[in-house]
C-alpha positions, 0 to 999 in steps of 0.5 A: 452432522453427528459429533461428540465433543466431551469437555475437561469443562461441564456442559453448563461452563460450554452453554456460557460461551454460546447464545441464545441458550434454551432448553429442549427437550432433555438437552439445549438449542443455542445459536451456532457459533460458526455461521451467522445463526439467527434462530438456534441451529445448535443442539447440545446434550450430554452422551452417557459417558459425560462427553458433551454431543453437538449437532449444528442441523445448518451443517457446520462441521464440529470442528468448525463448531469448536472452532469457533468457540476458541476451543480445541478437540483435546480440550472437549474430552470429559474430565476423567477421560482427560485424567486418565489420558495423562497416566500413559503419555508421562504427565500424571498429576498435571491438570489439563491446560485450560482452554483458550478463551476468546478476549476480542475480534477484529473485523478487517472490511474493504474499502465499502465498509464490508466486512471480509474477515475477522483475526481473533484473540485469544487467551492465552494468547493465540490468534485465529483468522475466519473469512465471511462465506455465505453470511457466515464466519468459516475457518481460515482465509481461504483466497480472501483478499488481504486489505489493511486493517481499518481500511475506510479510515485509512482511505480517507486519511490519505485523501486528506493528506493526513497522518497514518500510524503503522503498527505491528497489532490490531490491538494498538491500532484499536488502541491508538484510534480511541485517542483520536489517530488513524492507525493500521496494521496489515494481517500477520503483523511484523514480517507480512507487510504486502505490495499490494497495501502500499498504494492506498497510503499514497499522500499520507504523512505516515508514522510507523511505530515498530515494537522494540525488538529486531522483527519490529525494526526490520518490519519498520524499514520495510513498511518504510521502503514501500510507501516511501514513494507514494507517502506525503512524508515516511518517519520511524518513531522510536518511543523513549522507554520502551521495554525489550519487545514492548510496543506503543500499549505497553508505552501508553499503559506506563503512561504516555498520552497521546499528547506525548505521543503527537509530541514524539512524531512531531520532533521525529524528522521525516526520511530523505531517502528509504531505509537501505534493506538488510543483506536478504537470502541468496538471490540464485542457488549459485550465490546460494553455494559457497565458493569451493562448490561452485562448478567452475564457470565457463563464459558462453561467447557468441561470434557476431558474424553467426548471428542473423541481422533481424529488424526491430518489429514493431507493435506500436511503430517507434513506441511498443516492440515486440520482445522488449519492455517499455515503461510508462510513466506518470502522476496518479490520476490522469488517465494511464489505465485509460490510456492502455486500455485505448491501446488495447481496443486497437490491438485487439480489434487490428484499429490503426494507431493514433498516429497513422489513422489511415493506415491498413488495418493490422491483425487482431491480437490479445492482450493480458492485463496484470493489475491490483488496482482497478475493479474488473466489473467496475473500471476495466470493463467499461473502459474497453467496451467504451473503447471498442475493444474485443473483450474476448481477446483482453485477460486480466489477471488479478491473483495468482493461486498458491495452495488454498490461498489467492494472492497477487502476482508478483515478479519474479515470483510468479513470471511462470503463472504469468508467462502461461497465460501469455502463451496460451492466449498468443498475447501481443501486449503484456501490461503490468500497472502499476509496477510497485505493487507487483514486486516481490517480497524481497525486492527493494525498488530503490535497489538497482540490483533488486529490480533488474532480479524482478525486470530481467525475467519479465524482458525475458518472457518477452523476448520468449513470447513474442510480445511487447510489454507495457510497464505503468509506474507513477512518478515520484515527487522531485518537481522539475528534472531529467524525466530519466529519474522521475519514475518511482524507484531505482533508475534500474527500472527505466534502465532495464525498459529500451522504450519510454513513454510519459503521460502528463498533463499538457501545461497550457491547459488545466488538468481538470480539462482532460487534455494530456501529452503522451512523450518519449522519455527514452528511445533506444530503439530508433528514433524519437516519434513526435509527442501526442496530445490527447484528451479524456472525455466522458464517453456518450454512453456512459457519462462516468468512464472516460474515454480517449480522443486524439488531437494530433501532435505537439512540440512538448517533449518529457522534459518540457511536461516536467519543467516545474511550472510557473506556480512552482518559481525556484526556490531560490526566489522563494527563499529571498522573498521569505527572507526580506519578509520577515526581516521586514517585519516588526514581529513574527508572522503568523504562518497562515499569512504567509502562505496566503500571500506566498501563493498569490506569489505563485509560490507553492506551499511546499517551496515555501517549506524548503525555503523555511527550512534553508533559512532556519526559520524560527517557528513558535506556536502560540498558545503552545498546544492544539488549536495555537497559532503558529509565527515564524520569524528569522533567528535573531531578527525582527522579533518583539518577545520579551523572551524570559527562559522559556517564556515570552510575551506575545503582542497581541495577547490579553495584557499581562499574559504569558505562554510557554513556549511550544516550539523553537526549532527546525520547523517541523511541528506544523507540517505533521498533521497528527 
């Protein structure tokens, strides 16, 4: 590579950005910026009209190279070139602008610790995004796949059922982690929150901190209203004066802590229900049109009596029809990708159903499997080969190109890329896992108009194809119910689907022993097929991938598998046992206590927690800070603090002693963990 970059700067001022500087000869080696340089590949010397002469002899580019060094082009020139440059273009007398300097990188790496990609800062402040290519760092994204920032910490954050702050910047994020949080952010900032992010949040106690402007609150309520559904608890924390598009570094640099701040997240209370999304951009060019330029609308009726009656075909008889769509709903974890790629092995090789082994053998089809979740190499493929299907017959799609960029396919977005692979493989399934994670930017999932603007195309494609479509969604966390309303989002989702199935655990065994029931939830195709109960095992030849073993029929219907067990006693009968415990209590009881005999009650912690809050359980932390035992007690009953202001005496303190207060209220400090 051949290059002249001449600067408004020297050549000494561009040597201090690089390293491993040396001279050589009449010139000077250093280690190259754009790629991952352990011996100097970088020659550097001045050309005879002071512009500065770069050759990185590993073949980066000189714009990779300037690149790298936060530089531009422009700013390369030498500086009597740039003087003179200005005298035509109307800015004579004006200095060049300085050029940016690099201020912090920010490593976005998977769920291995591996690092994937890097955002820079730059200052002034400018932000530039490099991918890891070959053991080196090259411009841009690329197909790069998008993650989280701080991605490990967040996984295990949620696998604790901890808390997770959200914020707009890597910078804050960073911020709040060296204060003892888990804190993330996606790529982009406000506005680029993507499905795809959601899932890995499933059980944490989320906390989003949106900076102080309309972008930040509309970026709140969006994170908000996708991990409502996966999240232990969803709250948008307002920090009290904070400046017009300040956001929690300003906060902190005017003084708050992080005590403060654990504080404020603590009294903020939880969603009930997801933020309503905002009027979004006309949903067809129909709507897009004002009302005088609309054609005029004529309705297409159909007279019945030209339509030929056409029997339901079947895929799976009474569970999966051609050209419709049948939702299958579940808990994370108890086997649903195992469970369709089982369906798969028998599609793909003409094997009988589970429920008529001794029928013919059917014709061998293809299957096409959407999905962001499982790893192809690691999970998909061994569950199939276990299973026995033919793999060449089985398609995963896993992202869809747009432009330079892979990203994951979303509906109704990308329907068409999806529909192309349909046709062109003669696909008799079509699997979609889960749902959430492939709707499109602007679909709300608790929004019945919303999801049937994403669903209708894909029941649509259906119908075109000639194929069944196989939808996975998790259920959301109301125990017991209507297994109608039990899948995630809007009940528009299970409404647009004609078949539904639902894959629990059966309730006479434990869930660690691997046996499940798989039951209709809705049938509007025919009638309702007996539940089946099947069990997960490890397979013989690869003790880590499970594997499918069908043991028949059983009574159990969806309702039945959702009925809330008996660990889970109505929370009626956990509100009058509180009751008459505490009231029959000389002091207040510390909270551990209760939980403890709670659960040998077979009440369930968070029946407790209702019934805590339909009483207005008093709740006081003493000492009131971190590490302080918490006590409840009912408002007005059975406590023995001598109460003074805010100051109480607690029995079993060191004699004369005295705290503050912590807490006198709805209860919500101890169930944060932040």
């Amino acid at each position: 590579m051949g290059g002249w970059e001449g600067a408004g700067m020297r050549t000494e001022d561009l040597l201090r950005r690089l390293h491993g500087v040396r001279r050589s000869g009449s010139g000077y080696v250093a280690r190259c910026p754009a790629h991952e340089d352990r011996e100097p590949s970088l020659s550097v010397s001045e050309g005879e009209d002071g512009r500065v002469l770069l050759h990185c002899h590993a073949g980066c580019s000189t714009e990779a190279v300037v690149q790298a060094l936060g530089l531009r082009l422009a700013d390369l020139m030498p500086e009597d070139r740039t003087r003179h440059a200005s005298i035509g273009d109307g800015r004579r007398g004006r200095e060049p602008a300085p050029p940016p300097v690099e201020v912090a990188r920010y490593t976005y790496r998977d769920e291995e610790d591996r690092p994937l990609y890097q955002v820079r800062r730059y200052q002034p402040k400018t932000f530039r995004q490099y991918r890891r290519e070959g053991g080196r760092w090259v411009p841009g994204l690329g197909s790069t796949r998008r993650v989280l920032y701080r991605l490990p910490e967040v996984i295990e954050a949620a696998r604790k059922r901890g808390g997770v702050i959200i914020v707009e910047g890597e910078k804050d994020a960073d911020r709040l982690a060296d204060l003892g949080f888990f804190a993330t952010t996606c790529p982009g900032g406000a506005g680029k929150w993507r499905p795809e992010y959601t899932e890995v949040l499933r059980g944490a106690h989320v906390a989003i901190l949106p900076d102080n402007d309309e972008p930040g609150r509309r970026h709140a309520a969006e994170v908000a209203r996708s991990v409502f559904d996966v999240a232990e608890s969803v709250r948008i924390v307002e920090l009290p004066g904070l400046p017009a598009k300040g956001d929690v570094s300003d906060w902190l640099d005017a003084g708050g802590t992080a005590e403060d701040l654990r504080r404020i997240i603590r009294e903020t209370p939880p969603l009930e229900a997801p933020p309503v999304a905002p009027p979004g951009a006309p949903v067809s060019p129909q709507e897009a049109r004002s009302p005088e330029e609309r054609p005029e609308a004529r309705a297409v009726a159909v007279r019945v009596a030209d339509v030929e009656r056409e029997a339901i075909r079947w895929l799976w008889p009474g569970r999966l029809a051609l050209g419709k769509l049948t939702i299958l709903d579940g808990d994370p974890g108890l086997g649903k990708s195992t469970l369709y790629c089982d369906l798969a092995a028998r599609i793909t090789t003409g094997r009988p159903w589970p429920d008529a082994p001794d029928a013919p053998p059917g014709e061998p089809a293809a299957v096409v499997i959407v999905t962001c979740e499982d790893g192809i190499a690691d999970t998909i493929r061994p569950r199939l080969e276990e299973a026995g299907a033919d793999l060449s017959r089985v398609h995963v799609i896993q992202a869809v190109q747009e432009g330079e960029d892979l990203t994951v396919p979303r509906l109704p977005d990308h329907i068409d890329a999806i529909e192309a692979v349909v046709r062109e493989t003669g696909a008799a399934l079509l699997v979609v896992d889960p749902i959430m994670a492939h709707l499109g930017d602007r679909i709300n999932a608790h929004r019945d108009a919303d999801v049937r603007r994403a669903l209708t195309p894909l029941a649509l494609l259906c119908e075109r194809q000639d194929c069944a479509a196989l939808v996975v969604r998790h259920l959301n966390k109301t125990p017991g119910g209507d297994p109608l309303y039990r899948g995630g989002g809007s009940i528009g989702i299970i409404g647009q689907a004609r078949l539904g199935l639902l894959l629990a655990s059966h309730p006479e065994h434990e869930t660690a022993d691997g046996v499940r029931v798989l039951a209709m939830s809705k049938a509007n195709l025919g009638a309702w097929r007996p539940s089946l109960v099947l069990r997960l095992e490890s397979s013989e030849h690869d003790p880590d991938t499970a594997v499918i073993r069908w043991e028949g029929t059983t009574p159990l219907t969806a309702r039945d598998l959702l009925a809330r067990p008996k660990s889970e006693r109505p929370r009626d009968e956990a509100t009058e046992w509180l009751r008459e415990r505490l009231a029959s209590a000389a002091d207040p009881v510390p909270a551990r206590d209760l939980f403890a005999e709670a659960e040998g009650r077979g009440i369930s912690e968070k029946t407790l927690r209702r019934a805590k809050k339909r009483l207005g359980v008093v709740v006081e932390q003493v000492p009131p800070r971190p590490g302080g035992t918490w006590y409840w007690s009912l408002p007005g009953a059975g406590a023995s603090h001598i109460y003074q202001g805010d100051v109480f005496d607690v029995p079993d303190a060191p004699d004369g002693q005295f705290y503050q207060s912590g807490h006198l209220g709805d209860g919500t400090d101890d169930e944060v963990p932040f």
